[in-house]
N, C-alpha and C positions, 0 to 999 in steps of 0.2 A: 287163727294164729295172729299175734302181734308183730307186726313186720315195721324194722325201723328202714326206711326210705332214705338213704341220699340221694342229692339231684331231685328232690324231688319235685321243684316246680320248673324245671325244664321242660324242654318238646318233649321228650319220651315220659320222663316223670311224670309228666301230669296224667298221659296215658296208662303209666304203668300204675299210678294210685286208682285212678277209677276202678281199671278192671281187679286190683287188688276187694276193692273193695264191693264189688260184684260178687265175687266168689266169695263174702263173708269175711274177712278178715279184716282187722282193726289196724289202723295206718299210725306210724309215729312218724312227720315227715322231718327230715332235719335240710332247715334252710338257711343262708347267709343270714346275716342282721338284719340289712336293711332291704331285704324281700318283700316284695307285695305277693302275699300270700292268697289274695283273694279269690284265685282261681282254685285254688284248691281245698279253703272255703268252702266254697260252692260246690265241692265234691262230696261235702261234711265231714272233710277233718277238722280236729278240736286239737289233736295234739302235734303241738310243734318243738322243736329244739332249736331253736335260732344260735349257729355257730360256724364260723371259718374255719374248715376241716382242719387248715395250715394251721391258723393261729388261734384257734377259739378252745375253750374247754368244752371237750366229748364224753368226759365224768357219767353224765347222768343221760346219757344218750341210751341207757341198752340196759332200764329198769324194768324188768318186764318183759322185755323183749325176747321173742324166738325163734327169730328170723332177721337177719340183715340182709338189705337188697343194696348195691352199692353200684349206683350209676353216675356220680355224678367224676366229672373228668372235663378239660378244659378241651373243648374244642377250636380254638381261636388264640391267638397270642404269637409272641415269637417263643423259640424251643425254651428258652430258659422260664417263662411262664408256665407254658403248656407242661414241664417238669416238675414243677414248683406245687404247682395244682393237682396236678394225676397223682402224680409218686408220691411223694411229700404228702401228702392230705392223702392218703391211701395208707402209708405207712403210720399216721398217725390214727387213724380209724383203726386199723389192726393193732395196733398196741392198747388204745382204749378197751375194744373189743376183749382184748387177752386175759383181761382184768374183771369180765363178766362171765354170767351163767351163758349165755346164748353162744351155741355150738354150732345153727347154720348158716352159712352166707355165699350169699349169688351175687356172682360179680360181673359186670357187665366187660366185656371185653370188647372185640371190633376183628374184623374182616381186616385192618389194616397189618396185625400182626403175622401174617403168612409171610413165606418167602416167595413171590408172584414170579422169579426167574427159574425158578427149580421145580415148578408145577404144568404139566401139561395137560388137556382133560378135562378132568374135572375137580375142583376145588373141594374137598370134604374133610372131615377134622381129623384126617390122617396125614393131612397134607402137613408138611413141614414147613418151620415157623422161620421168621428171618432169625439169624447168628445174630451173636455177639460180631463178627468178623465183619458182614455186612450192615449191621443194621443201622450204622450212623451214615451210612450213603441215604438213607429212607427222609421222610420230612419228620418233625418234631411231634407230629400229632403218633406217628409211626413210633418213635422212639419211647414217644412217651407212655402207649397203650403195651407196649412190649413190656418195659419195666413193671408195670402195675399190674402184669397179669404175673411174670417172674416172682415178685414182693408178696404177691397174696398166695401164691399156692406153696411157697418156701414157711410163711408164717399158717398158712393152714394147713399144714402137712404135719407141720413140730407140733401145734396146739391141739392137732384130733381131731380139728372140726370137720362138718359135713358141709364140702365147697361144690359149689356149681358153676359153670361157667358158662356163660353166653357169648359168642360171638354175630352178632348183627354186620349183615354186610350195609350197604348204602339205606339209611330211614328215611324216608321222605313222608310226605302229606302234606295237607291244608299248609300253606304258606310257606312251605319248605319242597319245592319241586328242583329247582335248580340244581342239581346234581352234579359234581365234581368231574365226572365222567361225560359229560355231556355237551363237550368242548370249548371254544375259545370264541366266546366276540367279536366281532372287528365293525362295530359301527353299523351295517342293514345285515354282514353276513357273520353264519356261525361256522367256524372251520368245526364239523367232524371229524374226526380221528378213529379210523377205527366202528364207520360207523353200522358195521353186522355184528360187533362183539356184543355180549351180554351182560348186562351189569349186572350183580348177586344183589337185588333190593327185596327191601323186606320194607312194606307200609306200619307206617306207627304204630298203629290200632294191632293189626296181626302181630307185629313185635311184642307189645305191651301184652298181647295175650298169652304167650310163651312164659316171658318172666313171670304173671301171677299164676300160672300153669304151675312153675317146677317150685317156687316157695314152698309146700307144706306135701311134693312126690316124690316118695322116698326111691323111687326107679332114677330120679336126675340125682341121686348125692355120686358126688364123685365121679361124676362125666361134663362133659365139654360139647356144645351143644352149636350148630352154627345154625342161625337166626337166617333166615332166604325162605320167601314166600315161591320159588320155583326155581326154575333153570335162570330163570332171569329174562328180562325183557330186552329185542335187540335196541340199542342206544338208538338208531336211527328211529325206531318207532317210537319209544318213549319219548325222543326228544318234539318229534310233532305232535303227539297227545299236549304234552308242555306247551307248547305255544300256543295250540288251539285253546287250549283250557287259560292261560291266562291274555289270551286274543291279541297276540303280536305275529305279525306279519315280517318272517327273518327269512333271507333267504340261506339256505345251506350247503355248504360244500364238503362232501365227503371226502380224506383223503386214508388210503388204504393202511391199515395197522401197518404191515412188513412194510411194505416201503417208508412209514415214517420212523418205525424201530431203527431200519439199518440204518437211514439219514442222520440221528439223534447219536445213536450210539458212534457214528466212523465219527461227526461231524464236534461232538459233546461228551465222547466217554469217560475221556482221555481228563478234560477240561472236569467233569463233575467230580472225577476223584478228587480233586485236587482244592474245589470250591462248591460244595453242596449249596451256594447263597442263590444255584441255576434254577430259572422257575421249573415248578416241577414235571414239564410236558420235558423239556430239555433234560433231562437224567433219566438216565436209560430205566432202571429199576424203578422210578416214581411213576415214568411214563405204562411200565408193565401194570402196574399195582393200580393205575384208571382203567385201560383198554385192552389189558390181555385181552385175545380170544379164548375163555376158558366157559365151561357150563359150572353150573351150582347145584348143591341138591341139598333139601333139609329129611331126607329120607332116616340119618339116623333120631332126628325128634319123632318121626311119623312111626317108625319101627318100635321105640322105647319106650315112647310116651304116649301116643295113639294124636298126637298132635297135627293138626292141618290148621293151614292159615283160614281165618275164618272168613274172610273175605276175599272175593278172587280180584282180578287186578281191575275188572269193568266195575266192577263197585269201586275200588279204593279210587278211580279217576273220577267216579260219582264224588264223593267224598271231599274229594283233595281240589277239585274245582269249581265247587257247587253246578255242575253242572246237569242236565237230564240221566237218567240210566239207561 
């Protein structure tokens, strides 16, 4: 199958072309202008679309094409970026799209779109997603993954198309271990927060295996899929694998989720309504959406799709720190 790629030379991208093209399938990657594309390359793709989803012409993106995988979304910036890029360049990829034969598309979404204060348990794609009511108390990367998944299933609903959805909790690997969730710096020490909770991660490579998984399985059209290689890893363990694997010597201080929830919220709740500019440990709902205590399962990929993470987590620390197995 011909699968056109956004994002495709990013962290996940370049994973999700490989294994795309492991399983046989022809890659069209669409990349900014001035991309060095040489990693991907080296994958042996030949075909490229060099274009700024925002501002560039998407015309001739989806010749051929019969499959779009659509990852790419600004990870970094302040919100009005992070906006500009996800929504914006999403919206303009669906209208190109509108205008073409190619009926299926896989959108990559995120773990961040959940409502983490209305969830107890366990996290699964039953779980409800943040409002319109709350969702501007969330950060921009929140806001902006909300809207982009709202915009594409509103435009794939009207069009007919056959939408799939992925939600990936936390990606890590090779060169990407530091984790959001894995608390705060202070010079030789790391404040812990929370440090028994779980974080929903899901390693690159198993990630990457999913999305070229459901491109061409007609069991993923039309469901919503959340991306987590298990229950998740407790933070406190993951974060020493972290350090050992890239050999720094931090001492750590654990301080307990509820006592830091109630401190945040009597001390910041009041305050963060009022000024979302609070980093985000300080804002009660940011601070949920790192370290709830909550478990993860990807049980409905394993039930629908026959899907298991193909690497278990002693390999992906292989992997991800060159280290022995």
């Amino acid at each position: 199958m011909k699968t056109l790629v956004t994002g495709a030379n990013g962290f996940l991208g370049r994973r999700v072309v490989a294994a795309l093209l492991a399983r046989g399938h022809s890659v069209r990657a669409l990349v900014r202008p001035a991309t060095n594309a040489s990693a991907l390359e080296q994958l042996g793709v030949t075909d490229f679309i060099r274009a700024d989803l925002v501002t560039g012409h998407l015309g001739d993106s989806f010749d051929g094409v019969e499959a779009v995988l659509h990852l790419a979304a600004a990870t970094s910036g302040d919100e009005h970026h992070q906006f500009a890029a996800t929504v914006v360049g999403t919206e303009r990829l669906l209208t190109a799209m509108t205008g073409s034969p190619c009926k299926r598309l896989i959108l990559a979404s995120s773990f961040a779109v959940y409502d983490w204060s209305c969830i107890k348990g366990t996290l699964d794609e039953r779980s409800p997603v943040v409002s319109s009511g709350t969702l501007y108390a969330r950060d921009g990367y929140c806001i902006a993954k909300s809207w982009q998944e709202r915009v594409t299933r509103r435009v794939a609903a009207s069009s007919g198309w056959e939408l799939v959805v992925l939600r990936p909790g936390f990606i890590w690997g090779k060169d990407h271990t530091g984790l959001a969730a894995c608390g705060q710096p202070l010079g030789p020490v790391q404040i812990v927060v929370g440090p028994m909770s779980r974080m929903p991660m899901t390693h690159v490579d198993n990630c990457a295996d999913l999305f070229a998984r459901v491109v061409d399985n007609p069991r993923a059209s039309g469901e919503t899929f959340n991306v987590v290689d298990g229950p998740g890893e407790r933070i406190w363990t993951f974060l020493g694998d972290h350090f050992r694997g890239i050999g720094h010597t931090r001492v750590r201080i654990p301080i307990p989720y509820a006592l830091t929830y109630v401190a945040v919220k009597t001390l910041f709740g009041r305050l963060a309504e009022r000024s979302p500019k609070l980093p985000g440990l300080l804002v009660p709902c940011q601070l949920e959406a790192r370290v709830k205590p909550l478990t993860f399962t990807n049980r409905k990929a394993a039930e629908l799709l026959g899907w298991h993470p193909p690497l278990s987590y002693r390999e992906c620390l292989v992997r991800s720190f060159d280290v022995q197995g």
